[in-house]
C-alpha positions as CSV (number, residue, x, y, z in Angstrom):
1,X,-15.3,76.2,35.8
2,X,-14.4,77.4,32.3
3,X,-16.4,76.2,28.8
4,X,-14.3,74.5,26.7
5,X,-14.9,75.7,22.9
6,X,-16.4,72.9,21.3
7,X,-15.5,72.1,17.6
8,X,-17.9,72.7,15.0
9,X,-19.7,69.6,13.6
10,X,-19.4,69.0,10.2
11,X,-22.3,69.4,7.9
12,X,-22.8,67.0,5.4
13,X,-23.7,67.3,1.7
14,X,-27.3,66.7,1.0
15,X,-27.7,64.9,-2.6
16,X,-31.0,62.6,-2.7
17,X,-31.1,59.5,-4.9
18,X,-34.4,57.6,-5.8
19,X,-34.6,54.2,-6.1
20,X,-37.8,52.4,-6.6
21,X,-37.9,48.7,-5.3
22,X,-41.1,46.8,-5.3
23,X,-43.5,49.4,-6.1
24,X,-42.0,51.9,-3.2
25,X,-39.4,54.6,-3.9
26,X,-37.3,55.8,-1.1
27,X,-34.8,58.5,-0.8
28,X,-31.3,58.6,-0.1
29,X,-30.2,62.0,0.5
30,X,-26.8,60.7,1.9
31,X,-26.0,57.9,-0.9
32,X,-22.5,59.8,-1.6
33,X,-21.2,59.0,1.0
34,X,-21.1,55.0,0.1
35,X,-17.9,56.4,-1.8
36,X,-15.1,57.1,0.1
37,X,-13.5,58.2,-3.2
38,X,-16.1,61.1,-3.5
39,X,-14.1,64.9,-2.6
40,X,-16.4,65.6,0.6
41,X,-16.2,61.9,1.6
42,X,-12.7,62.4,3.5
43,X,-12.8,65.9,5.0
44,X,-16.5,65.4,6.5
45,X,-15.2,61.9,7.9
46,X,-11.9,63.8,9.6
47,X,-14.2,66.2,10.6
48,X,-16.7,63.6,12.6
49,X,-13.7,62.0,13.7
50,X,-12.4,65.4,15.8
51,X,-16.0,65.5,17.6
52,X,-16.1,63.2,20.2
53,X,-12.7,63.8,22.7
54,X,-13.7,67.9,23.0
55,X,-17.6,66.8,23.7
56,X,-16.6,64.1,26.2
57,X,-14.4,66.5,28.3
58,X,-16.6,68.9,28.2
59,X,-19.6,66.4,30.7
60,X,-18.5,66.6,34.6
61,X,-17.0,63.6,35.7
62,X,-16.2,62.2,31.9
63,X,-12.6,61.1,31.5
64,X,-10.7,59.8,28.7
């Protein structure tokens, strides 16, 4: 049986925001992508979109 070339996932932008609340900070290294107006939003989103069909195929006994 023949490998399938899989499609390359998409890497998403890393931008960390602080916010403190109550005394603790945490870190969101992924707050960008609250805005689907942001200019990596829409091409990582297509990009996760195209994953799944190629991985399920690619699992004996998967179908679509």
């Amino acid at each position: 049986m023949a490998q399938s070339k899989l499609p390359v996932q998409p890497v998403a932008r890393i931008e960390p925001v602080s916010e403190t609340f109550f005394g603790e900070t945490i870190v969101d290294p992924y707050r960008w992508m609250e805005n689907p107006k942001d200019k990596d939003w829409d091409p990582f989103m297509r990009g996760r979109t195209r994953m799944p069909a190629p991985c399920w195929v690619a699992f004996p006994g998967a179908t679509r």
